[in-house]
N, C-alpha and C positions, 0 to 999 in steps of 0.2 A: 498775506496772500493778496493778490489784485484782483479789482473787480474782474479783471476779462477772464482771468485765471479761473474764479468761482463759478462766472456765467457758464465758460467751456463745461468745468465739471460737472454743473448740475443739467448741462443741456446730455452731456453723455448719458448721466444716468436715466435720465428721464426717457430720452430716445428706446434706451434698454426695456424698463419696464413693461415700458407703454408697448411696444413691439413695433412701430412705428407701420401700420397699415396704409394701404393706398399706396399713393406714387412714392412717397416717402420710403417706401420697404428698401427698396434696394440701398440706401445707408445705414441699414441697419438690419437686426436679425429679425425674423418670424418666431415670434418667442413658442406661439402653438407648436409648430411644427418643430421648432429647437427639441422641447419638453419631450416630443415623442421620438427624437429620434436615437440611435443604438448607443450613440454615444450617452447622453445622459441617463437613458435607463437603465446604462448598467454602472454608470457612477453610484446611482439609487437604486442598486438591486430589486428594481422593479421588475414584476412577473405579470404575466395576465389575469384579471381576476375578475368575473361574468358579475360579482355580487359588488363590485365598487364604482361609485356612478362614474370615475374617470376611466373605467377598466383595467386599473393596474394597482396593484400592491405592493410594498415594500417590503422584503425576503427578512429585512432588522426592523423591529419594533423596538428599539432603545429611542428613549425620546430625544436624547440628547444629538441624534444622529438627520434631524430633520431641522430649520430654522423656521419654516411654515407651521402650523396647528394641523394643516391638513395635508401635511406632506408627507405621510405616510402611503397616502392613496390618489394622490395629485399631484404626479409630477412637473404639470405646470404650474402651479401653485411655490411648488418647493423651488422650482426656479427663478418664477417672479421673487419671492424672497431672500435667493441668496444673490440676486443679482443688487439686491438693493440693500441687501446688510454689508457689501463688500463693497460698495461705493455710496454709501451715507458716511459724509461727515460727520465729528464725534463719536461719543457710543465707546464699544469697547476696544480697547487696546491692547499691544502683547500678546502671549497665549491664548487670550479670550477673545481675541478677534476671529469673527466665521473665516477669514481666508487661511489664518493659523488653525484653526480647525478642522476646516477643508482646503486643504494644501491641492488638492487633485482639482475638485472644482474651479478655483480658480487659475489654475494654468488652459482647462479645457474650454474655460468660458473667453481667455485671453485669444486660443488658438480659433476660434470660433470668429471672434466680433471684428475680424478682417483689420486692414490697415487704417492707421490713424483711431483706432478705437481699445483702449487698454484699461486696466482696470489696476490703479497704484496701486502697488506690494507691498505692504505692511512687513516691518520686521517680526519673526517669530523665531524668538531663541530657542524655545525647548524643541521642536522640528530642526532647527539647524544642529542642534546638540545631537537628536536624534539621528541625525544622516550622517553627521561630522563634516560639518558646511556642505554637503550636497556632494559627497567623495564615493558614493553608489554609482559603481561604473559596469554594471550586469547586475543581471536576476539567475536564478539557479533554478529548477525544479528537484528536490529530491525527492528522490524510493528510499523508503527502508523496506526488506523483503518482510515477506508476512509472518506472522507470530501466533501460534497454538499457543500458549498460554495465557493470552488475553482476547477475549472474544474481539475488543472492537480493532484489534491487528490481526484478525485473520485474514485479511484480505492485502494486507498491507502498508504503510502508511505515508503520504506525500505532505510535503511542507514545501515555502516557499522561504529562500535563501537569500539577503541582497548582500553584494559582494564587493568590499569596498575596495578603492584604489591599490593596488599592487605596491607590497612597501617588502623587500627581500629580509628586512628585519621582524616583519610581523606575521604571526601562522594565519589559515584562514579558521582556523577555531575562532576568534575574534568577530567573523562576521557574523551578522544580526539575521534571528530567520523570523518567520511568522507560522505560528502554528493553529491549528483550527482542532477541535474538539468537544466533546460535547460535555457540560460545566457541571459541580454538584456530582457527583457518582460516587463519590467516595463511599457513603453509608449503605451501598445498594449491594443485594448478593448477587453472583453472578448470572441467574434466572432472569431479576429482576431489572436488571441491567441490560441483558439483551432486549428482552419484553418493551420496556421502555427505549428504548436504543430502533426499537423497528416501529416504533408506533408514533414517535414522536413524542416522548416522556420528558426529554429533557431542550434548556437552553443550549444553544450552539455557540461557540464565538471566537477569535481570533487572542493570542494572545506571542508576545515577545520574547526570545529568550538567545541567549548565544549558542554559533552554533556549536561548541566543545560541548554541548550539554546532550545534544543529541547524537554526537558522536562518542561520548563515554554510555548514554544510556543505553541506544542501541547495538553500538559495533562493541562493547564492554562487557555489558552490563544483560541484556539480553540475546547476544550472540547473532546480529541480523547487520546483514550488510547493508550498504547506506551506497546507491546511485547517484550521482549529478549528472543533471544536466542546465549545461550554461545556454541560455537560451540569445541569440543575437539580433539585436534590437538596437536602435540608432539610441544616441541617449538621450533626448527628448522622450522616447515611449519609455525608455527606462524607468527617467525622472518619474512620468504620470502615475505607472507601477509601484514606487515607492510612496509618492505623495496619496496614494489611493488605500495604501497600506497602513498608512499614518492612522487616516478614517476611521477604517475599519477596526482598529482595537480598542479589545472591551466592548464593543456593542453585540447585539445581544442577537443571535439566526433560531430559528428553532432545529432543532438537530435529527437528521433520520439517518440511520445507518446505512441502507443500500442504496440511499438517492444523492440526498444533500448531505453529504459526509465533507471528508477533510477533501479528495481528491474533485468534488466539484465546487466547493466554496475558493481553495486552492487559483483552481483555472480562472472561476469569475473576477478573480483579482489579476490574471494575466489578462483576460478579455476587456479591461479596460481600453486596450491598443483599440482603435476601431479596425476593422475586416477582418480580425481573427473570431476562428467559431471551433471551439477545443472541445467543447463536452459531447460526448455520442448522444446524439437525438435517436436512437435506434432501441433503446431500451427500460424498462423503466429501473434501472438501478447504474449505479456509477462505483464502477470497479478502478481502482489506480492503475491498474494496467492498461485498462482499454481508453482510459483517458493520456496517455505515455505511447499511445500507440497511435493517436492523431497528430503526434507532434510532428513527425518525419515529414506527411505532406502540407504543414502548415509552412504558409509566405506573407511575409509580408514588405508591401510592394517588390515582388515578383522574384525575393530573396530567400532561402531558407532559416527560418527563426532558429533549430533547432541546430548545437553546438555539439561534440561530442560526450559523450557517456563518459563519467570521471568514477570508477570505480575505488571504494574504502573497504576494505575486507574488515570483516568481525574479527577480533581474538580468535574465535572456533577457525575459521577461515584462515588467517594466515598459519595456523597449526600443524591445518590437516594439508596446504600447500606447502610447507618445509617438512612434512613428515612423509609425500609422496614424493619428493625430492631423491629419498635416502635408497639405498640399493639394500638388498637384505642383512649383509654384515654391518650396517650402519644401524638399521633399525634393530636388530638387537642390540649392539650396543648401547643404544639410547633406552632401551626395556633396563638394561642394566644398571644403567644409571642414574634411573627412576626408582627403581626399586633399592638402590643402596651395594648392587651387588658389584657393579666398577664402582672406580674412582676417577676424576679427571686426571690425576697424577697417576692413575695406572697406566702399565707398556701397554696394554691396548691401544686407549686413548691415544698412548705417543705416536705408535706406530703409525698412525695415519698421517697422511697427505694432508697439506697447508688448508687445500680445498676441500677436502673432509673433513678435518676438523671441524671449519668452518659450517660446512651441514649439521653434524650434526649439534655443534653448541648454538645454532641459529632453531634447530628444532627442540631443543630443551628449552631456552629459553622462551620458545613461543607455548611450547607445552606449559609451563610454569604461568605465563601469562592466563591460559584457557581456564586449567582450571584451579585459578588463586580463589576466593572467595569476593564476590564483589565488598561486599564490607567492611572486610582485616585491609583490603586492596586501598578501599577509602583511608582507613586508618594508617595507612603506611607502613601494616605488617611485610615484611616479605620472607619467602620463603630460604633457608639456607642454600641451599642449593640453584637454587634460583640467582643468586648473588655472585655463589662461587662461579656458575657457568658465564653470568656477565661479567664477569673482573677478566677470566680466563678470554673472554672474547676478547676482549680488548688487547690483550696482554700478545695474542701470537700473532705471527707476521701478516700482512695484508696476503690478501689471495680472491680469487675468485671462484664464486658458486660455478658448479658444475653445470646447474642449470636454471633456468629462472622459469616460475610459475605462470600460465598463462593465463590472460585475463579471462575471465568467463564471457559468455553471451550477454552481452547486456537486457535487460527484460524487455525493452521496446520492441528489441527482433522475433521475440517467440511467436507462439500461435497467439490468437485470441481466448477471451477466459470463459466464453459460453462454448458450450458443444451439443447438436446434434446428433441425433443416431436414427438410421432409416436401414433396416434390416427382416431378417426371419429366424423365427425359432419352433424347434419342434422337438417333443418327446415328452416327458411328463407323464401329466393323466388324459393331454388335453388334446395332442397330436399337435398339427401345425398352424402358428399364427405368424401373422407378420407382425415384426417390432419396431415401437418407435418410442422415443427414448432423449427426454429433454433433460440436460443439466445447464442450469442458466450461470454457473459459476460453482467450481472453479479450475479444478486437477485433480489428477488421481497418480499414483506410484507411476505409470507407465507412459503419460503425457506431460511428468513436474519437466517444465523448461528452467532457465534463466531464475531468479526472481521467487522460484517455488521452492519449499523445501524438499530436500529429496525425500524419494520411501515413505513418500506421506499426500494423504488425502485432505482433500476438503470438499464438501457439495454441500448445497443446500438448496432445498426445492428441486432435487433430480427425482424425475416420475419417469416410469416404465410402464409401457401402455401395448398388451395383445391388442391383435385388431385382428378379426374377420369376418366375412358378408357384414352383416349388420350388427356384428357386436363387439364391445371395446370393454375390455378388464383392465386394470391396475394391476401390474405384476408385484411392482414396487416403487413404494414412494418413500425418501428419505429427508424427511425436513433438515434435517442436521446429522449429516456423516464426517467424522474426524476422524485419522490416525496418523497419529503424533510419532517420529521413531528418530531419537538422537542418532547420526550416522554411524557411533562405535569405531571410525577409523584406523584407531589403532590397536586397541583394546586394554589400551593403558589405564592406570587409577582415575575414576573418574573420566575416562572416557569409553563406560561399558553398554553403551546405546540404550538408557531406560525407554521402553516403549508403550503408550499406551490408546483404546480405541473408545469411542464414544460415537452412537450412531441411536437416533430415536425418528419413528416413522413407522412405514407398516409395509409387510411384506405378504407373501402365499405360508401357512404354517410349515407345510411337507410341499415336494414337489408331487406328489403323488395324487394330490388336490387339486382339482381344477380352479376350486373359488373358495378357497381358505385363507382371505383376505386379515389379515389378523395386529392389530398396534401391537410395537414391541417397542422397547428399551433395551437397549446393550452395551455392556461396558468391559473393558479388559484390561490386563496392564502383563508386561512382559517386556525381555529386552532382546535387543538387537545388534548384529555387529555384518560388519561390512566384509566379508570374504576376502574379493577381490575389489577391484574396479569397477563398477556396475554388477556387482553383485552382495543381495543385502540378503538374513536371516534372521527371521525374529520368532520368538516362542511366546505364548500369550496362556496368563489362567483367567477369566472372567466368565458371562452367564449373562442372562436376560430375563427381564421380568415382561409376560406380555396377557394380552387380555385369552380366558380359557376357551378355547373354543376348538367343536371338534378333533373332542380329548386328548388334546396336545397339552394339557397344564396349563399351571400360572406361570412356570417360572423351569430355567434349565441353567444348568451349569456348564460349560466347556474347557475344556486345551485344546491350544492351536497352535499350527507352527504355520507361518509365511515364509516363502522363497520368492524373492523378484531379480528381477533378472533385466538388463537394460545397459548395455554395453554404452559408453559413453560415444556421441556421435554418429551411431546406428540407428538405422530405420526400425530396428527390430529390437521389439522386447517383451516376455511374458512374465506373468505370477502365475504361481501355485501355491494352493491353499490346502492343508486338512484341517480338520479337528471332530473332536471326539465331545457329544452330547451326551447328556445324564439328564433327563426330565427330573424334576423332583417331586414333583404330583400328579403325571400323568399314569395311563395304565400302560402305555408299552414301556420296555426297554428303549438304553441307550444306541446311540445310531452313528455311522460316521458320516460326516460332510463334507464333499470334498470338491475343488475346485481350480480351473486353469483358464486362463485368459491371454490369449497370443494376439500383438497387436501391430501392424505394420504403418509407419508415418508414410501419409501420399503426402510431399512437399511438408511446407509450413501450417496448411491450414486442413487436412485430412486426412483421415486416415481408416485403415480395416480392423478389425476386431471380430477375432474368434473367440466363442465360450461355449464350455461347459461345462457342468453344474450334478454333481448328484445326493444323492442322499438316498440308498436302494435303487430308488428310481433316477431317469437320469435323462440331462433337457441342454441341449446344443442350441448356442445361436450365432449368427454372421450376421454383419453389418458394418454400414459406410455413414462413417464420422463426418461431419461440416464441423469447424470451429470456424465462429461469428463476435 
């Protein structure tokens, strides 16, 4: 290397460090003001923090993820540092060099230090192996819909997807996603899990996997559709996207469920771009829809980032789309042929049409797909019949489906996942109050959009609050309301709608009570089956254990039967409720409960809601929905 060669280089770096103040600034950067601005602090998932003498904190505490001592909480500190580990001679090499390290920092420091100012690029094979020499040509966001069987996917779950060059020989299962979650849970029971999940219990962190793994887990394996979207970005912000994502695995977030979950750590790795701002500031909790629902008016430079919705149906999903396909001589047939009692070689079968055929051996075999067992499926059991309907497909003349399945609503179009209510109710014991009525996430049977499962609820933290002159009751508050209800579409083996209800909080004991404020727990299980089209019926045995007071018991048992009702595409839709109580320790008799809720959509984001409620006694209310 020549002297002038070495002089250039050490006068660049020096220039760097030093931040060249005075008249000198304009060759070079303001390293203060670099350190504090949007771009490096979100390279450094830097937050504000009142108790750190630079005011900022770093969102990872893995040490490995800072090259300062004190760059956790100073991030110009952490900058002076990587500006001078990435341009000191000697030191380390390969892999272990800070710019193969931080692949993102050094492009952004490059883009930063203006012309004639660069910062030589060190080879790093394991990042080049990782990207497959730099062949990430998009980013993806995906949705998988939400999931009642695991607390921390009830809400949903997002990942981020890089999506390599376009090869007609290769699927995109192959592409590389990045996943965020919270580490360690395995040993924990599911109490202890959410407890810790909302407090802050566990580490949070980023980890790599392909993406066929997420498409057999969830469109397979757990029955939940999987949304993309391809987000369009020049490749420059691409690159920085990936090289940021490099960073970030395996280092260590602390993990909260309603804040810092997957769907805002997610975006923070998109917001590396500078001018994009994705996360709702409007709330304290970070839902995946509501952060899927900024995407539409995000730009950048004065472009739309957001690509179209690429819809993956679940097994359950293409099932119950090839088995609404069938016209009613087709769908018995296919009962029959389920059950054993055709044969494909029987004159039934024959007599149909090239294009019926075709129906319904594309609904047997999706039926056989739905409910194979994940397991035997893993092991390459397959079912006979299963077999014999795919040889047979193959085997009859080409034709065409009668009709093709239409895509669903993508979830970014629905309402919002928080709802208001600002109404009146009266009858009781209490005569009339006005209602007002916070659910800060998520849906219920009558507002499930896109995204949600059908026939099924989720709240948590929904409070119901009388108000009048000067005085405010709690009607109802449900820390945690669930009901679970497989759609039963066809009512085939295995597709019999198991259903069940889980709700703990506190309610009025009777409605005949004005202030019988009372904790309860309730559980139910029963099944369900889909009538028609927007019409579901479900039957329920469970009970409730609640605290005793004004001789209402410890504990009561019930049946119940739900009717909901919600034509697909209609503004309009109700439930109706009964069910029959049995107190087990109280001194009256059993009682019946009964209930109906008529709900009309204003637009996308409100709507009206009639109810009423009795139990002997009997309590009406109306009210006007905001969803925010």
């Amino acid at each position: 290397m020549s002297f002038l060669h070495c002089l250039r280089r050490l006068a660049i770096g020096a220039c760097l460090v030093a931040g060249m103040s005075g008249p000198a600034a304009a060759a070079g950067p303001d390293l203060a003001a670099l350190a504090h601005s949007d771009g490096w602090l979100r390279l450094g998932h830097y937050v504000a923090d009142a108790a750190s003498p630079s005011g900022f904190r770093s969102a990872i505490f893995s040490d490995t993820f800072f090259l300062s001592p004190e760059g956790r909480t100073d991030p110009e500190a952490e900058l002076r540092a990587t500006i001078a580990a990435m341009t000191a001679e000697g030191g380390a090499t390969g892999d272990a060099h800070p710019q193969c390290r931080f692949p993102a920092r050094r492009l952004w420091l490059t883009r930063q230090a203006g012309a004639g100012v660069s910062i030589p690029q060190q080879a790093c094979p394991t990042f080049d192996t990782w990207t497959r020499a730099g062949a990430v040509r998009s980013v993806s966001i995906v949705l998988a819909n939400g999931f009642l069987g695991n607390p921390a996917s009830y809400y949903g779950h997002t990942f981020l997807k890089l999506n390599f060059e376009t090869d007609p020989a290769r699927s995109n299962l192959q592409d590389l996603t990045l996943n965020y979650g919270a580490i360690d849970t395995s040993r924990d029971d599911p109490l202890s899990y959410i407890v810790k999940g909302i407090f802050g219990g566990y580490d949070g962190g980023f980890s790599e996997i392909g993406y066929y793994f997420h498409e057999n887990n969830y469109g397979e394996n757990e029955l939940r559709d999987l949304w993309e979207y391809r987000l369009v970005l020049p490749q420059a912000q691409v690159d920085l996207i990936v090289a940021h994502s490099w960073e970030v695995l395996n280092k260590r977030y602390r993990y909260y469920f309603f804040r810092e979950n997957c769907a805002f750590r997610m975006t923070e790795i998109v917001q590396v771009v500078e001018g994009l701002d994705l996360i709702p500031h409007d709330r304290p909790w970070t839902v995946p829809l509501s952060v899927l629902q900024q995407f539409p008016a995000a730009r950048y430079q004065g472009r739309p980032i957001m690509g179209p919705a690429l819809h993956q149906p679940s097994r359950q999903t293409r099932f119950y789309q090839s088995y609404r396909n069938l016209d009613g001589q087709e769908r018995a047939l296919l009962r029959a042929l389920v059950s054993g009692e055709a044969q494909l070689s029987g004159s039934t079968f024959e007599a149909l049409p090239v294009d019926a055929k075709h129906a319904v051996l594309d609904a047997e075999i999706d039926y056989f797909q739905f409910v194979a067992d994940p397991n035997e499926r893993a092991r390459g059991v397959v079912h006979p019949d299963y077999a014999r309907a795919l040889a047979t497909r193959y085997a009859i003349p080409p034709g065409r489906r009668a009709s093709v399945p239409a895509t669903p609503q993508p979830p970014h179009e629905g309402r919002s996942p928080s709802w208001l209510q600002i109404g009146a109710m009266s009858g009781g014991a209490s005569g009339g109050w006005g209602l007002l009525r916070l659910r800060p996430a998520y849906y219920d049977p009558l507002d499930s959009d896109s995204g949600h499962i059908p026939n099924a609820s989720l709240a948590m933290a929904d409070i119901q609050l009388q108000v009048r002159a000067q005085e405010v009751r709690v009607r109802r508050f449900d820390a945690l309301s669930i009901e679970s209800a497989a759609p039963g579409v066809s009512g085939l083996r295995g597709d019999q709608g198991f259903a069940w209800k889980l709700k703990f909080g506190a309610e009025q004991a009777r409605l005949a009570c004005g202030d019988c404020l009372v904790p309860r727990l309730q559980g139910d299980m029963g099944v369900g089956r889909s009538l028609a089209d927007g019409v579901f019926l479900a039957g329920y045995v469970g009970g409730a254990l609640q605290q005793d007071r004004y001789q209402q018991g410890a504990a009561f048992g019930r049946a119940s039967l739900d009717l909901i009702v919600r034509p697909r595409g209609e503004a309009f839709g109700f439930r109706a409720g009964v069910e029959q109580r049995v107190p087990v320790d109280a001194l009256g008799s059993s009682y019946r409960v009964a209930r109906l809720e008529a709900r009309y959509a204003i637009g996308k984001q409100g709507d009206i809601r009639l109810r009423h409620e009795s139990d002997k006694s009997g309590e009406t209310s109306i009210g006007v929905g905001f969803y925010w």
